[in-house]
C-alpha positions as CSV (number, residue, x, y, z in Angstrom):
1,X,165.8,131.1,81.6
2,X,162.5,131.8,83.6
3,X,159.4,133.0,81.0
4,X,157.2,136.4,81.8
5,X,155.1,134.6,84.0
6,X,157.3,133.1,86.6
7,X,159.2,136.7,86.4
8,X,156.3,138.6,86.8
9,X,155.1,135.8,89.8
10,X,157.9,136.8,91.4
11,X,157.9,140.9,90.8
12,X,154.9,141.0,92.5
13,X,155.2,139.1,95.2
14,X,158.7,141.2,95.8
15,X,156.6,144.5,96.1
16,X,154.0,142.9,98.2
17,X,156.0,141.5,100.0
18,X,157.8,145.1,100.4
19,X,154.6,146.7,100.9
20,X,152.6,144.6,103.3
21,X,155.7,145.3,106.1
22,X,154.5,149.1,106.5
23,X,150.7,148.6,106.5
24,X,151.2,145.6,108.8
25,X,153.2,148.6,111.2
26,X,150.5,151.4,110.7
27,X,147.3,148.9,111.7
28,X,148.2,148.9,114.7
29,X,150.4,151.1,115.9
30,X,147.5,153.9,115.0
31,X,145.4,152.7,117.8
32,X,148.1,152.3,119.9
33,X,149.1,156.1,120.1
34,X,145.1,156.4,120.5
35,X,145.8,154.6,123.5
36,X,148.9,156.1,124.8
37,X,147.5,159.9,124.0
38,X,144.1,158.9,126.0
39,X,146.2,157.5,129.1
40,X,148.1,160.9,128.8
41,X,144.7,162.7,128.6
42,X,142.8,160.9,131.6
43,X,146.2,161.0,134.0
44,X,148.3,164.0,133.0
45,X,151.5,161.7,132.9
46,X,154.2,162.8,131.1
47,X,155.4,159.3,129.7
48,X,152.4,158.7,128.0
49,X,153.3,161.6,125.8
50,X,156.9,161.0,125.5
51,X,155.6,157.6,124.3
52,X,153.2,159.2,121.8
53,X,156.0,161.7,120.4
54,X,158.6,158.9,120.0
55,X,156.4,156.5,118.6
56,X,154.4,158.8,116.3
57,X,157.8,159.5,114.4
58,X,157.9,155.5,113.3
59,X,154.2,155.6,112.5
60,X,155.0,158.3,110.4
61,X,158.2,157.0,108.7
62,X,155.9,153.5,108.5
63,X,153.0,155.5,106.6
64,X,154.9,156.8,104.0
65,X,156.9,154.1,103.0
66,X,153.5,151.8,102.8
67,X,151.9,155.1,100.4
68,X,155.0,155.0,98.3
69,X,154.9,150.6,98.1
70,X,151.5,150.6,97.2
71,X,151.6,153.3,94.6
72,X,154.6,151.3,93.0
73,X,152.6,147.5,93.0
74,X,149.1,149.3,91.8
75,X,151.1,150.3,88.5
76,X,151.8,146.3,87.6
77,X,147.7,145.5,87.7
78,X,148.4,147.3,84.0
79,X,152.1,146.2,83.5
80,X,152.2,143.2,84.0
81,X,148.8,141.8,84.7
82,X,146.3,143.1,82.5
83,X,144.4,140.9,81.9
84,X,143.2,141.4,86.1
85,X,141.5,144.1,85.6
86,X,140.2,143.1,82.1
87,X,137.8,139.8,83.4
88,X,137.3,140.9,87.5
89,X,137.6,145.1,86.9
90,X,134.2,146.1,87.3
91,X,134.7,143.9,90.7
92,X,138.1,145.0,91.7
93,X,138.2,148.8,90.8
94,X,135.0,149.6,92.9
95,X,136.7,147.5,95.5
96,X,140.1,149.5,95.5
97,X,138.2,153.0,95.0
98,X,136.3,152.4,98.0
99,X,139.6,151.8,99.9
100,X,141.1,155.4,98.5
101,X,138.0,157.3,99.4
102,X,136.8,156.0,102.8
103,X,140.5,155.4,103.9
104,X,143.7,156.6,102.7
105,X,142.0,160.0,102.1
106,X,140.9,160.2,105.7
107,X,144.2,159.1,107.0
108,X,146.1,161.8,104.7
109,X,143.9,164.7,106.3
110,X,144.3,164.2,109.5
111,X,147.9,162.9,109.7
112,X,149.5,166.5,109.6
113,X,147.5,167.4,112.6
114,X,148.5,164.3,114.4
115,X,152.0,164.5,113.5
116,X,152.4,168.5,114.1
117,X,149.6,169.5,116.1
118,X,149.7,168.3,119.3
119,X,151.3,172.1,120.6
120,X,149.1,173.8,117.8
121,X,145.3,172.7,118.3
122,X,142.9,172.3,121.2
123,X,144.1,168.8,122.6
124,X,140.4,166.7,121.8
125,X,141.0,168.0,118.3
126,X,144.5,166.2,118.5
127,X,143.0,162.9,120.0
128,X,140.2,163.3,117.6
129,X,143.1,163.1,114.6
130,X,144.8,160.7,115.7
131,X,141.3,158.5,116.3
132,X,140.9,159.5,112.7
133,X,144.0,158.1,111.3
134,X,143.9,154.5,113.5
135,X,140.7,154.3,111.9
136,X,141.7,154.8,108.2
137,X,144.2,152.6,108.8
138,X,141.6,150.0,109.6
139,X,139.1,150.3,107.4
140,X,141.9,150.4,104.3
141,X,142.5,147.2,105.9
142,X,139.0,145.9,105.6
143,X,138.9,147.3,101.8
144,X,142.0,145.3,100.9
145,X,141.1,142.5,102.8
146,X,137.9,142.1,100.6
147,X,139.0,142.5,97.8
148,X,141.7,139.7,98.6
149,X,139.2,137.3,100.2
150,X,137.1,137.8,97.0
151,X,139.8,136.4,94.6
152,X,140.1,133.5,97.1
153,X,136.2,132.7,97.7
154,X,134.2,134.5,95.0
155,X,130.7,134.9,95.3
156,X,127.8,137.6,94.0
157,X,128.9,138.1,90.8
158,X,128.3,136.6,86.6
159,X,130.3,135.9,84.0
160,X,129.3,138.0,80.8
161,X,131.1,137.6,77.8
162,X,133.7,137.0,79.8
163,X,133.9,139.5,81.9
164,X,133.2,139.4,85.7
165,X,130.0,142.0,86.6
166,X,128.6,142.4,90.1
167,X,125.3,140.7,90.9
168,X,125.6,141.3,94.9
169,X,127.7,143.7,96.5
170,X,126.8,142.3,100.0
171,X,127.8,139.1,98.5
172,X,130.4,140.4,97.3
173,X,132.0,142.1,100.4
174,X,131.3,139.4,102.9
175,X,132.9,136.6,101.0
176,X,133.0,133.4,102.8
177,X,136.4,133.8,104.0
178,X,136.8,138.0,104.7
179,X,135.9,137.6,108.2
180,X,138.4,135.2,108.8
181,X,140.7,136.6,106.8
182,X,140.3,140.6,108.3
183,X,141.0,139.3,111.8
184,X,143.6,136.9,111.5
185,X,145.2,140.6,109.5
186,X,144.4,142.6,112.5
187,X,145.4,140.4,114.6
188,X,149.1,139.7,113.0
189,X,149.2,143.8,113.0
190,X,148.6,144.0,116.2
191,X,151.4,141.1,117.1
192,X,153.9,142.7,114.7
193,X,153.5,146.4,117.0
194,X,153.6,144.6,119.8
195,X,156.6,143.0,119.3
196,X,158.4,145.9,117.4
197,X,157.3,148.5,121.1
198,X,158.6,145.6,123.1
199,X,162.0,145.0,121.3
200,X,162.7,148.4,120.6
201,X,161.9,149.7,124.1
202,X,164.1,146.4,125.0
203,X,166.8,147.9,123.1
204,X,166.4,151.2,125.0
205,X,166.6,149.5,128.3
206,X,169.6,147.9,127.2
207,X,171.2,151.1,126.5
208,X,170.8,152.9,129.7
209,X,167.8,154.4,129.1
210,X,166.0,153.9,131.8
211,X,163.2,156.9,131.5
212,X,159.4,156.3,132.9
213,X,158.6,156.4,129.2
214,X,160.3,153.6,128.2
215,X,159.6,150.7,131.0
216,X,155.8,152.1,130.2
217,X,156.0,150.7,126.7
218,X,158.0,147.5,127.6
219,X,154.9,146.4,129.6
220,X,152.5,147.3,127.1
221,X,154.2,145.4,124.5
222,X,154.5,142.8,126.3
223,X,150.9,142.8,127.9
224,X,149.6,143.6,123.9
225,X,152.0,140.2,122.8
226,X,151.0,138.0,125.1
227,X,147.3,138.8,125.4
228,X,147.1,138.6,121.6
229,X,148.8,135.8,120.6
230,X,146.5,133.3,121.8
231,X,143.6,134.8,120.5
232,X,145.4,134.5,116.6
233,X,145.7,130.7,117.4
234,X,142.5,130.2,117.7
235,X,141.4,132.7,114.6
236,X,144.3,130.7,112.6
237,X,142.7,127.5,113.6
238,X,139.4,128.8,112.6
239,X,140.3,130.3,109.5
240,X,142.5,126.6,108.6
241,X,138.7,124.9,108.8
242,X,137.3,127.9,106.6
243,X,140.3,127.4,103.9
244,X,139.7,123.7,104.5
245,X,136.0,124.0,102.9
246,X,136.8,126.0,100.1
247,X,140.3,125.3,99.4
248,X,141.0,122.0,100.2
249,X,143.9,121.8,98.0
250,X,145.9,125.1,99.9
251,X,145.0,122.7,103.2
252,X,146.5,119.9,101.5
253,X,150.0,121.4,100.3
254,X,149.6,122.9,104.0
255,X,150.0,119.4,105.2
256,X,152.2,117.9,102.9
257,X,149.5,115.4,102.1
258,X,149.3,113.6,98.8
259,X,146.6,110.8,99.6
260,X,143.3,111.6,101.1
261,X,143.0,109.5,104.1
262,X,142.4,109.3,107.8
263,X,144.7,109.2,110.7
264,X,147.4,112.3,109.1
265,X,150.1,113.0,111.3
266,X,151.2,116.2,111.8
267,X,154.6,116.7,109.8
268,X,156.7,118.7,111.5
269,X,159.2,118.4,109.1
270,X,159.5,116.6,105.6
271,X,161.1,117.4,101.7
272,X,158.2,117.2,99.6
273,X,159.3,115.9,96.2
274,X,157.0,116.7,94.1
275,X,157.9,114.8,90.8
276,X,157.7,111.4,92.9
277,X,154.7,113.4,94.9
278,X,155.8,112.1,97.8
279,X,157.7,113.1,100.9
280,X,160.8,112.0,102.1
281,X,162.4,112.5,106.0
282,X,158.8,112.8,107.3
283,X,158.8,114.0,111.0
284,X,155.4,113.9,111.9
285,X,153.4,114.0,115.5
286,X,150.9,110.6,114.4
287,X,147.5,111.5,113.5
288,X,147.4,114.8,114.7
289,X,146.5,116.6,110.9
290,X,143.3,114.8,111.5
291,X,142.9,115.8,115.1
292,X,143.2,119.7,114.4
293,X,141.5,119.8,110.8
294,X,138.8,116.9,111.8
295,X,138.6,117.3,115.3
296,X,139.3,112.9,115.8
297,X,141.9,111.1,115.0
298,X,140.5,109.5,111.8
299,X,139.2,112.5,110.1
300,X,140.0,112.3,106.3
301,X,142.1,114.8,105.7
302,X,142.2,115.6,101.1
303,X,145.1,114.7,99.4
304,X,147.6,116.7,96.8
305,X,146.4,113.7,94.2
306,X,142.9,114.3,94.3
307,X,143.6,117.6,92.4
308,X,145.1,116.6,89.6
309,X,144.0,117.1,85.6
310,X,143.9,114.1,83.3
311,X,147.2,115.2,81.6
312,X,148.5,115.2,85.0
313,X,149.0,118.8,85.0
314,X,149.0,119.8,89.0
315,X,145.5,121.8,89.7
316,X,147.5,122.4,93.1
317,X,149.5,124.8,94.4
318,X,153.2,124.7,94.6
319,X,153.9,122.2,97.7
320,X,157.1,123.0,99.0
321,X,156.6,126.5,99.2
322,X,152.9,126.4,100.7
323,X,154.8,123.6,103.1
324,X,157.6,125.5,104.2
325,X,156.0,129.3,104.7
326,X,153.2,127.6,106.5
327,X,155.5,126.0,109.0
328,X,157.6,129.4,109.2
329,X,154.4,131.0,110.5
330,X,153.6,128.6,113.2
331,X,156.9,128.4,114.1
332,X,157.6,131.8,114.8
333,X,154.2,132.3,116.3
334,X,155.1,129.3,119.0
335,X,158.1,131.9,119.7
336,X,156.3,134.8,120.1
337,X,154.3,132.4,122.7
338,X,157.2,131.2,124.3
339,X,158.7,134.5,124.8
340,X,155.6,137.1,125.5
341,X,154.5,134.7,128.3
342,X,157.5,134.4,130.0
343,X,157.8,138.5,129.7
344,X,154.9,138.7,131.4
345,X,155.5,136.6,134.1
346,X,158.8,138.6,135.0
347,X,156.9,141.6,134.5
348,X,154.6,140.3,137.4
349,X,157.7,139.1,139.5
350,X,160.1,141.6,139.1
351,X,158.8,144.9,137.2
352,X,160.0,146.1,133.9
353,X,162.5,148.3,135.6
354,X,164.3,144.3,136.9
355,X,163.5,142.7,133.6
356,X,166.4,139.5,133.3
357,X,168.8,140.9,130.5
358,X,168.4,137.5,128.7
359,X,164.5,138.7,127.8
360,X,165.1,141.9,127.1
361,X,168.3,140.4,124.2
362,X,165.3,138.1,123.1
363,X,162.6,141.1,123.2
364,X,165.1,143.0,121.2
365,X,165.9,140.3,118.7
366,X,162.3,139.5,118.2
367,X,161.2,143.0,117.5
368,X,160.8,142.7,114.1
369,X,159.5,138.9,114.5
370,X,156.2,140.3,113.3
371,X,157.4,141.1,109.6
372,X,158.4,136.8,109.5
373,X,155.5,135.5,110.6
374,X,153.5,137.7,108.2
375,X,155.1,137.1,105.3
376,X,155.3,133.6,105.7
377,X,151.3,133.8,106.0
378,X,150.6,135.9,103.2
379,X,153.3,133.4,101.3
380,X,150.5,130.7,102.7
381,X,148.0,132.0,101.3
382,X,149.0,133.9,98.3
383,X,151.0,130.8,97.0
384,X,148.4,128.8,98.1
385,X,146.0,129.8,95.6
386,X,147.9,128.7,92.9
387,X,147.5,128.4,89.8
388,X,144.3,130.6,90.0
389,X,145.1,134.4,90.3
390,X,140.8,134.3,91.3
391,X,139.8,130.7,92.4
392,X,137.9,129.1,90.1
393,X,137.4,132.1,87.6
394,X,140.7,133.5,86.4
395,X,144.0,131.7,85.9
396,X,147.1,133.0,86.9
397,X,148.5,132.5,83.5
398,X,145.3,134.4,81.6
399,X,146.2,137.3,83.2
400,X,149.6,137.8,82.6
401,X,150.9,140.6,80.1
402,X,153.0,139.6,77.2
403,X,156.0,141.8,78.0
404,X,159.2,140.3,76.9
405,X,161.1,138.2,79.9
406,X,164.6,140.3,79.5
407,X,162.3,143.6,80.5
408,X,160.7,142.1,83.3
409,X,163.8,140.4,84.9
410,X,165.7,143.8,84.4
411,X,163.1,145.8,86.7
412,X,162.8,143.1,89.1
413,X,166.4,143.0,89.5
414,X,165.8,146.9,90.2
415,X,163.3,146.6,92.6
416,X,164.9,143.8,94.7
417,X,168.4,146.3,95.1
418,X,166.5,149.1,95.8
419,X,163.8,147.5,98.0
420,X,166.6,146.0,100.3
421,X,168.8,149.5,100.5
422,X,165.2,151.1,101.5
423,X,164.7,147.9,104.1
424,X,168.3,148.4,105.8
425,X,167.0,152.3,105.3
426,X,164.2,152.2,107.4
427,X,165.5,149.4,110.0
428,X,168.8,151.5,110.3
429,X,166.6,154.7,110.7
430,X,164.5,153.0,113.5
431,X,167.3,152.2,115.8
432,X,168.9,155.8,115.0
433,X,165.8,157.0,116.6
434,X,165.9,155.1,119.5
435,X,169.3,155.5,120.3
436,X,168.8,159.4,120.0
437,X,165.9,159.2,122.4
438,X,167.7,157.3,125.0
439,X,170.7,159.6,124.8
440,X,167.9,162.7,124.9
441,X,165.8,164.0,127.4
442,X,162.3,163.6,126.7
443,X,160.7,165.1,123.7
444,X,157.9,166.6,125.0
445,X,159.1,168.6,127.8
446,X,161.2,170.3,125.3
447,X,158.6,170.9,122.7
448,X,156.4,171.5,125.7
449,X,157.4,173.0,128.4
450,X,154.8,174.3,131.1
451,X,156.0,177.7,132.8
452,X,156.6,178.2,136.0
453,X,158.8,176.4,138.9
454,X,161.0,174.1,136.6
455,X,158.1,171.9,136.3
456,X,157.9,170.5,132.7
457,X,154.9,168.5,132.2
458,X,152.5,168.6,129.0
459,X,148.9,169.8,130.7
460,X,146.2,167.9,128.9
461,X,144.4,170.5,127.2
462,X,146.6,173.6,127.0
């Protein structure tokens, strides 16, 4: 039977996992509805707020299920992993109470006015909430993201008596790896919305629905997807070299590469057995590793068995997984490529209203694309850091609570059946929404109708 560590390994990354879905959703789609509600403002079209009024509703739905989440993992910093808080507190509580106070607070102020207010304030104090809320969505990212960067490249701080105390909160906050780390987050927000307005207004189209609205936010997505997804190539590049300097080891289980050597190929598929720590059924592209973390084809590239203790105890991550969730990542990225580009070219050809019905099926089965490729990269890197919980400082196995392993395998087992009736929940509930809206007409001239003539348009300002 597994022991409390490997249980409680796996508990958290189940609610992180669970949790990072809905942030990854509100990032995003905050400024999105900026954008749509500022389009509505500086042209009076209706569509842009019968794309703010449908969307809002999943931001909403999004929000709370990320509040509820995070609430939920915060508890096991003192359930199961006490002793976190008891070497890098006076590091990580500052850290996480900045990210309450500056953020979530500013978000949970002005969210009723942006969910409810549109027909009940002046409208710049509507676009002013809804500014508000993208932007407490965005710096809770930058809060997390430091802290998290921290754990993985810490700097500005001492060890007292064992315990971690600040030295340099500048330090501190812009960690050798945040930057990297709080765009290539943005960035895979942005994709994930992107993909998720695309699919869904896909699904729409596929339905019938063929309302102004709707072939509005196919193109957006669409433009957002493909204008985006080069730009996270390049930051994942860039933040590969920056892991490659500090955490050679993550680079190496990356790779699948157990000697350090020159000319690495690129495996683009292998079983990494690590007992014989070896490979077996490489598929690689021939010195191509080296080419993209070296920049030649001989660059040394380290190797799994440099990091190794003397009782030949692994000082490396777990290979396979690292392997695999890395590949997962790139893979689906490739796809969202593949597909965004050659949305955008029909776009340019033939309209949204013409789109070919074999890219709106592949828009609609990629909607939720986003959640994959994220997970696989927080799996990345997360794993990756094994077996440090903060590199170089705190063990992964220090930290861990001595709870008995029946207890924590019985909530886990909880959390797992409830976490998957909530996922099916919320997916289900999404698709309910937009099969409502294309059955419907559109929300706003309902909620909003102007007098006079049978014209229904929301005025900008009234």
């Amino acid at each position: 039977m597994m022991d409390t560590l490997i249980l409680s390994r796996i508990q958290f990354g189940a609610n992180i996992s669970f949790h990072i879905l809905f942030p990854t959703i509100t990032i995003a789609l905050g400024w999105v509805l900026l954008f749509f509600k500022l389009r509505f403002n500086a042209t009076g079209d209706q569509k842009w707020m019968d794309a703010y009024l449908f969307w809002v509703k999943i931001f909403a739905l999004s929000f709370a299920m990320g509040v509820v989440s995070g609430i939920t993992m915060s508890f096991q910093f003192g359930t199961n992993w006490p002793g976190f808080m008891e070497k890098v507190g006076n590091i990580a509580g500052p850290l996480l109470a900045y990210e309450v106070m500056t953020a979530f607070f500013l978000e949970a102020v002005f969210l009723g006015i942006m969910l409810f207010g549109a027909s009940k304030v002046a409208n710049w104090v509507h676009t002013l909430a809804t500014f508000l809320v993208a932007f407490g969505t965005t710096m809770s990212t930058f809060w997390i993201i430091v802290l998290n960067s921290w754990m993985h490249t810490p700097q500005g701080f001492e060890i007292i008596d064992g315990v971690a105390h600040a030295t340099n909160w500048f330090e501190i906050i812009f960690n050798p790896s945040m930057p990297y780390r709080l765009v290539h987050m943005i960035l895979a927000s942005g994709l994930t919305v992107a993909f998720l307005i695309a699919g869904i207004s896909a699904i729409r189209l596929l339905w019938g629905d063929t309302k102004e609205s709707v072939k509005s936010t196919l193109r957006v997505g669409i433009i957002v997807a493909a204008g985006l997804i080069p730009v996270q190539i390049f930051m994942g590049d860039m933040h590969g070299l920056n892991t490659l300097e500090y955490q050679p080891q993550k680079v190496a289980a990356m790779e699948g590469n157990w000697e350090t050597q020159g000319n690495v190929p690129l495996l683009l598929f292998a079983l990494p057995d690590e007992e014989a720590r070896e490979n077996r059924f490489e598929v690689g592209v021939p010195n191509m590793a080296s080419i993209i973390l070296k920049h030649k084809a001989d660059g040394v590239v380290p190797g799994l068995n440099d990091f190794v203790a003397e009782d030949g105890t692994p000082l490396h991550p777990p290979v396979t997984a690292v392997f695999w969730s890395f590949r997962i990542m790139v893979g689906t990225g490739m796809a969202m490529l593949l597909l965004s580009w050659a949305g955008a070219f029909a776009l340019r050809r033939r309209g949204a209203a013409d789109m070919p019905k074999l890219l709106l099926v592949a828009f609609a089965g990629m909607a939720f694309s986003g959640w994959i490729a994220t997970l696989a990269g927080w799996y990345t890197t997360e794993i990756g850091r094994q077996p440090w919980l903060v590199q170089g400082v705190l063990g992964t196995k220090e930290a861990v609570a001595s709870v008995p392993a029946p207890m924590v395998l019985s909530t886990l087992i909880i959390y797992l059946v409830v976490y998957a009736a909530l996922i099916l929940a919320y997916m289900g509930t999404v698709t309910y929404l937009a099969w409502k809206a294309s059955r419907g007409e559109p929300l706003s001239s309902r909620l909003y109708p102007r007098r006079g003539e049978g014209d229904v348009r929301l005025v900008p300002g009234e």
